[in-house]
N, C-alpha and C positions, 0 to 999 in steps of 0.2 A: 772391482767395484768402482765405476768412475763416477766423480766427486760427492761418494759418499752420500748418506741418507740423515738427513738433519730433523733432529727432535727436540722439542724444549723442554728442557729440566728446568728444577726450582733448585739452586745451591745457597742456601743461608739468604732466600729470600731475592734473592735476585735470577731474575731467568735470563737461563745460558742455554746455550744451542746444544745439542749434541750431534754427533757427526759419526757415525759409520765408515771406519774407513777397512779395505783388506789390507795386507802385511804388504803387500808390493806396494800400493798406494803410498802408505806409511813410510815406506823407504825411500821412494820418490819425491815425497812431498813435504819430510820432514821438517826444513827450516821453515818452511811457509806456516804447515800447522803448530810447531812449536809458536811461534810468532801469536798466532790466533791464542794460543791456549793460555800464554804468558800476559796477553791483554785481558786475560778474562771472559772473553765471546764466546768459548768449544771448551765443551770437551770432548774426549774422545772414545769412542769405542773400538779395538781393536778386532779384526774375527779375521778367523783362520779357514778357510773352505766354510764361509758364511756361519760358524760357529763364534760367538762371542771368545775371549781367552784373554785379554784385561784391558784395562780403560786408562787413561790419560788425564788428566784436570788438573787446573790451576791449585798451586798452596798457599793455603792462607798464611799471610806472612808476619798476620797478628797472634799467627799461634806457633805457626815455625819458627822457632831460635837458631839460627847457623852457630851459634855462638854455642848455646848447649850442649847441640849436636858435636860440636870439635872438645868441649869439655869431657864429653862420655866416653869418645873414640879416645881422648890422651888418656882416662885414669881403665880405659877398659884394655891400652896396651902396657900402662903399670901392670895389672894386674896378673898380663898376661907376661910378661916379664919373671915376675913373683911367682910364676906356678900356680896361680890362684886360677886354676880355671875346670871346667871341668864336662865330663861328658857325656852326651844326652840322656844317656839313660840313670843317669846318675839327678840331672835337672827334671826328669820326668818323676821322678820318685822325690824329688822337694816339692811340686805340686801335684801330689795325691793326698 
């Protein structure tokens, strides 16, 4: 798909392009589109033989904590340290 098919979204009120891109494109053009997406202009759609299979967009950094995020991953390799962990079908049956 050469340069992709642009559509406007509404993201939290401000309209951002969207961008169709294929998986070879994608590969091709990564630091360019990254670029775009981290200024907030695109996001992305990704399709695989003209089938959608997942999207791309800027993170809102008023709601992302990097800081959190590294708080969870240290106490969730405590845990996993501890034996404290456990296995799917075991978490599927604490949400039934």
């Amino acid at each position: 798909m050469k340069n992709g098919l642009h559509l406007d979204y509404n993201l939290s009120m401000n309209i951002m392009k969207t961008k169709l891109v294929g998986l070879k494109e994608l590969r091709l053009n990564l630091s360019a589109l990254t670029k775009e997406i981290e200024e907030g202009k695109i996001r992305i759609i990704v399709l695989n033989k003209n089938k959608p299979v997942f999207e791309i967009y800027p993170i809102k950094t008023d709601i992302f904590d990097i800081g959190e995020l590294k708080n969870e991953v240290k106490e969730a390799r405590k845990q996993f340290k501890k034996g404290d962990v456990y296995a799917e079908d075991e978490v599927c049956k604490m949400f039934k």
